[in-house]
Every structure is written in C-alpha cells, then in structure tokens.
N, C-alpha and C positions, 0 to 999 in steps of 0.2 A: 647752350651747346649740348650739355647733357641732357635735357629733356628732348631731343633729337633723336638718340638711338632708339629708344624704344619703342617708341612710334613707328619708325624705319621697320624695325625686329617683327614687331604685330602684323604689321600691312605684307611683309614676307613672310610669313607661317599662313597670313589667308590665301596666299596667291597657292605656296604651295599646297595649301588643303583643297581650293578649289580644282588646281590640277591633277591632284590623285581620286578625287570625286572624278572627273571624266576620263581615268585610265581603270575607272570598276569595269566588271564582266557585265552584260549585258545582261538585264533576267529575263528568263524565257517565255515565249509568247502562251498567252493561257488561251487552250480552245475549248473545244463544247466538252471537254471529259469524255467524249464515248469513241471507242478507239474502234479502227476502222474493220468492217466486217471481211471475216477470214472466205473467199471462194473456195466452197465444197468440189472438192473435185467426183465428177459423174459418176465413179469407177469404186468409190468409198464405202465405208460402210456407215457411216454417217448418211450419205445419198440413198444407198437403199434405206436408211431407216425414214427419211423423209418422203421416198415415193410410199412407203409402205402406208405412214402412216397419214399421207394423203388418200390415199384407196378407201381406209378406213374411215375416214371421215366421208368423203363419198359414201359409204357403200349406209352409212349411219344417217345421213342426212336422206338417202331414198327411200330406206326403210321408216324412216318418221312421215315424210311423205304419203309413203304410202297405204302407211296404218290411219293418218287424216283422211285421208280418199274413202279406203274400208269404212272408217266412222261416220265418214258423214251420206256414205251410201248405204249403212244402215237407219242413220236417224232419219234419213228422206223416208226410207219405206216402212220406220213406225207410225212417223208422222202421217205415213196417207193411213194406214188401218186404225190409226185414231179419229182421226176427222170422220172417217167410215160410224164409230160406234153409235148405238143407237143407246141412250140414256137413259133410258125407259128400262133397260137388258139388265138384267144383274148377273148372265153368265148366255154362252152362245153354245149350242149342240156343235158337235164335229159337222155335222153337213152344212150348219152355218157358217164355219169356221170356211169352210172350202170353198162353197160359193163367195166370198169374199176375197178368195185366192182366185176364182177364175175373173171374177172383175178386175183384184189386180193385175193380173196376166194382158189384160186388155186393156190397160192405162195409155198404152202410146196408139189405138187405131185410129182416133182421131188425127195424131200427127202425121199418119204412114197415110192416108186419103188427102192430106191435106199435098204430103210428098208427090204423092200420083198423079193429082191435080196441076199439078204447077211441069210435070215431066208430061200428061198430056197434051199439049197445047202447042198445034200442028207449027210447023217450022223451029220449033227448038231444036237446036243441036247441043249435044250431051246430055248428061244427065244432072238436076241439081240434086244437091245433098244429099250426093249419093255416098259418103263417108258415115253421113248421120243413120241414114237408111238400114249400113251394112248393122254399124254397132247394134239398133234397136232391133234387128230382126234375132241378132247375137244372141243378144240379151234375154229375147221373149225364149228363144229354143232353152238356151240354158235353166230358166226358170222353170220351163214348163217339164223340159225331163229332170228336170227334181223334184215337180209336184206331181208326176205320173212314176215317179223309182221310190229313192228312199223319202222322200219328206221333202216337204219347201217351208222351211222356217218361218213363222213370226211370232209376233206377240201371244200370249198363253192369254187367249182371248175367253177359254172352256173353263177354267179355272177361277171360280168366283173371287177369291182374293187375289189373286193375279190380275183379272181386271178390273179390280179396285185401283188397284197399284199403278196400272199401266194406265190407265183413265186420268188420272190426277198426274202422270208425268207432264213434266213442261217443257220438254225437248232438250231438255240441258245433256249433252253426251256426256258428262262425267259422269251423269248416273244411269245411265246404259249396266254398268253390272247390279243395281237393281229390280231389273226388270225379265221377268222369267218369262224366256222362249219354247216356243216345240215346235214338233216337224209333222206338217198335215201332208196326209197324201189322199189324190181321188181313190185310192184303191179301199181305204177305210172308210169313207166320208158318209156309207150308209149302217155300217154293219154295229149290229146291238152287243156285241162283246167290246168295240171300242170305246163305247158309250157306258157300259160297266165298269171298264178300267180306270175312264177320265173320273167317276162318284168315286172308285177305290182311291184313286192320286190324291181326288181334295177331300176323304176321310184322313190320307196317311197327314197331310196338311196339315190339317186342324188339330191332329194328335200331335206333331211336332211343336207345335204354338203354345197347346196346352202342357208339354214337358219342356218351352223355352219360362213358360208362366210359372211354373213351381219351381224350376233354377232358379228363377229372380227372388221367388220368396221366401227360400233355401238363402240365398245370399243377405237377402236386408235381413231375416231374424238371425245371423250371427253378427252382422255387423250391430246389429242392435245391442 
C-alpha cells in the first residue's frame, strides 16, 4: 500500500511537466538575417545621390571606351608605317617621311573603287555603304588638312634611335609612351633648314643619352 503513493506522486509531476512544456512561448521563426530593403523615395537626397552617381559612372565608363577606341586607332596606324619600313634604312629624310604620309592618305582607294563599283551597277536602287563611304571620305579630309596645316603625326621615323625603338616595337599599346612621335607636314617636306633641324634634334639626343650615361655612373661609383 505504501509503495503506491509514490509512484502515483512521479507519474503526476511528469504529467504536469509535460503540460507546462506545451504552455512555453513559441520561439521565433529564424529567416535569412537580411532585413528587408528600405524604398528610396524619388524626391530624396539619397535619390539624387544615386542618379548622380549613376551619371558618373556612365560618364567613366565612355571615357575608358573611348580612350580604347583612341588607342587602338593609333596602334593600327603605327602598325601600317611599320610594316612600310624598309630594314635596310637606318634613318628616313623628311621628304621620305612625307611620301609615306601621302601613301598613307591613300590607304582606303582601293576600298572607295571597290564602293563605286558595286553602286555602278545599272538598276540598283540606293546606295551601298554609304555610311562606310561618308566616315572614309571624313577621315581622309581630316588627315590630309592636318598633313597640309600644322603637322600629321607619326612615328619619328627621321630620328635614328627613334627608329631603332619604333622598329623593334611589337604592337603591345602599353608601351605606346615609349615611342617618340612628330608632326610632318608637305609644306617642309623639301626644305634644307628642316633637314638641319632634324641632325640638331638627334645631336641634342645623343647628348641627352650621353648625360643619362654619366648619371648612371655618378650613381654606381657612390653606391660602390
């Protein structure tokens, strides 16, 4: 009889623990952690600081564009005045320089005949590639009244270490600011004082070289 109640007493302390076990609070549901994104209102200054600095990026991302465009429209036209050099040269007179400016001038008439060609040819109606047509004709005027005004740039073809230098490039545009430009125009392309000047440039040259030579060995005899 007495080993009765206690058993009784246990079996009623589970009941009630398991019934206050299912009157706990509920624990809260766990989500992703990231709380829900606030709507910028249009009128903010937060808004203008995001249109702004969308423009900006825009305006960053044309300008990188458009310095690749620049670059690689100047390595096309090192790359033609190099495959031009003759190997045999170890340095080119100004009027050589020029005559190799009026070939390049004429790099697209092969294209602009072959254009004409295909727009002769009776019953066509409109005209083809006539977009391609307009740019090259662009192109050639703008060129050419730069090589008839102040200069039309290329490779520093007159300058014996310059075309050393520019001879042995290998088309890589990073090193594009290694390679020393000038500006030829037909208006000098004959004359004996331009051809003075270009022996003075690559005397002043070679005295530069010779006073980067003695800096160097001004430096190793005290590091020494």
């Amino acid at each position: 009889m007495f080993n009765d109640g206690p058993v009784h007493f246990r079996s009623g302390c589970q009941q009630n623990h398991a019934r206050f076990q299912s009157l706990e609070m509920p624990k809260p549901h766990k989500g992703n952690g990231k709380a829900a994104e606030k709507v910028v209102h249009p009128y903010s200054r937060k808004a203008a600081y995001l249109a702004r600095e969308e423009i900006r990026l825009k305006k960053k991302d044309r300008q990188r564009s458009d310095k690749a465009t620049r670059l690689n429209s100047v390595g096309e036209k090192l790359l033609w005045f190099q495959e031009q050099l003759d190997p045999e040269k170890k340095t080119y007179s100004r009027k050589e320089a020029c005559d190799l400016v009026e070939r390049y001038l004429q790099r697209f008439d092969s294209e602009l005949e072959q254009i004409d060609l295909m727009n002769g040819i009776k019953g066509r109606q409109g005209r083809l590639h006539g977009a391609r047509e307009a740019v090259i004709k662009q192109t050639i005027e703008r060129e050419r009244a730069l090589y008839e005004g102040i200069g039309f740039e290329i490779p520093d073809i007159i300058n014996g270490k310059h075309l050393k230098t520019f001879s042995e490039w290998t088309g890589d545009l990073k090193k594009l600011p290694n390679l020393k430009l000038r500006k030829v125009s037909n208006k000098g392309s004959l004359g004996t004082k331009n051809e003075e000047e270009d022996k003075r440039e690559e005397a002043d040259d070679d005295d530069d070289d010779e006073d980067d030579d003695e800096q160097l060995d001004e430096k190793v005899l005290m590091s020494a």
